[in-house]
C-alpha positions, 0 to 999 in steps of 0.5 A, a space after each residue: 337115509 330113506 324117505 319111507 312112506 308116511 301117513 301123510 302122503 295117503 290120499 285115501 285113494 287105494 290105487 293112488 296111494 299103492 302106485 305112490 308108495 312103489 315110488 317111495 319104495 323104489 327111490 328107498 332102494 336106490 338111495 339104500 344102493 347108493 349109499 351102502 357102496 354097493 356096484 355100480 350093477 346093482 345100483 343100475 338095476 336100482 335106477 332102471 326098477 325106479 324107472 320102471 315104476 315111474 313110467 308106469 305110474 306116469 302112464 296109469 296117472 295119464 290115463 286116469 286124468 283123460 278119462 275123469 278130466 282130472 286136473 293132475 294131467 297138468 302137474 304129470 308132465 313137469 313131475 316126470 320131466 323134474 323126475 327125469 332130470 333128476 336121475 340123470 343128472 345122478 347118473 351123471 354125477 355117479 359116473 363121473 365120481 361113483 358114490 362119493 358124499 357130494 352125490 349121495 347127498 345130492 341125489 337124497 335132498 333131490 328125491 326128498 325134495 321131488 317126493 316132498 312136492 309131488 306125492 300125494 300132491 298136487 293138492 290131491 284133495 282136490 282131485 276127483 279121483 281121491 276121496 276117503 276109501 276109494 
């Protein structure tokens, strides 16, 4: 099941909400991997473009948080190191026992759960940079 992007994730931040909704689309692609059964190959190159897009938008959000003294500088670090060992901890898992149902089903209520607390939050309303239309 993917999580897909729903409007309630929207901060109304243009690029916020494209760097948040290639997170959505990156961690879809690695559950539609994982659990289609496709080879171990394609469910790395899954891993590795989610890994790309996070660290992409952990870097982009750091700096934006120096430069408008942004509060969301405190919430990046543990939302990548929650991301972090959440993958590795699927890699693990998927190593040792490939795609069984224990850890396809634990590698979605981890990403829901992750996207449920991280994006948009946190409370994104408070953020200087989000504001309707920007």
């Amino acid at each position: 099941m993917a999580i897909a992007w729903t409007p309630e994730m929207t901060t109304g931040n243009r690029w916020l909400d494209r760097e948040h909704l290639r997170l959505v689309a990156r961690i879809d692609e690695l559950l539609e991997a994982v659990q289609s059964d496709r080879p171990a190959g394609a469910v790395e190159v899954a891993m590795r473009r989610l890994g790309d897009a996070a660290l992409g938008y952990f870097s982009s959000e750091a700096e934006c948080a120096l430069r408008d003294a942004c509060s969301s500088a405190q919430a990046a670090g543990p939302a990548r190191a929650a991301l972090i060992a959440l993958l590795a901890s699927f890699r693990q898992g998927y190593e040792r026992h490939g795609p069984s149902e224990e850890v396809v089903a634990r590698l979605q209520t981890d990403l829901v759960a992750w996207v449920g607390e991280h994006i948009p939050g946190p409370c994104a309303d408070g953020l200087p940079c989000v504001r309707p239309g920007s």
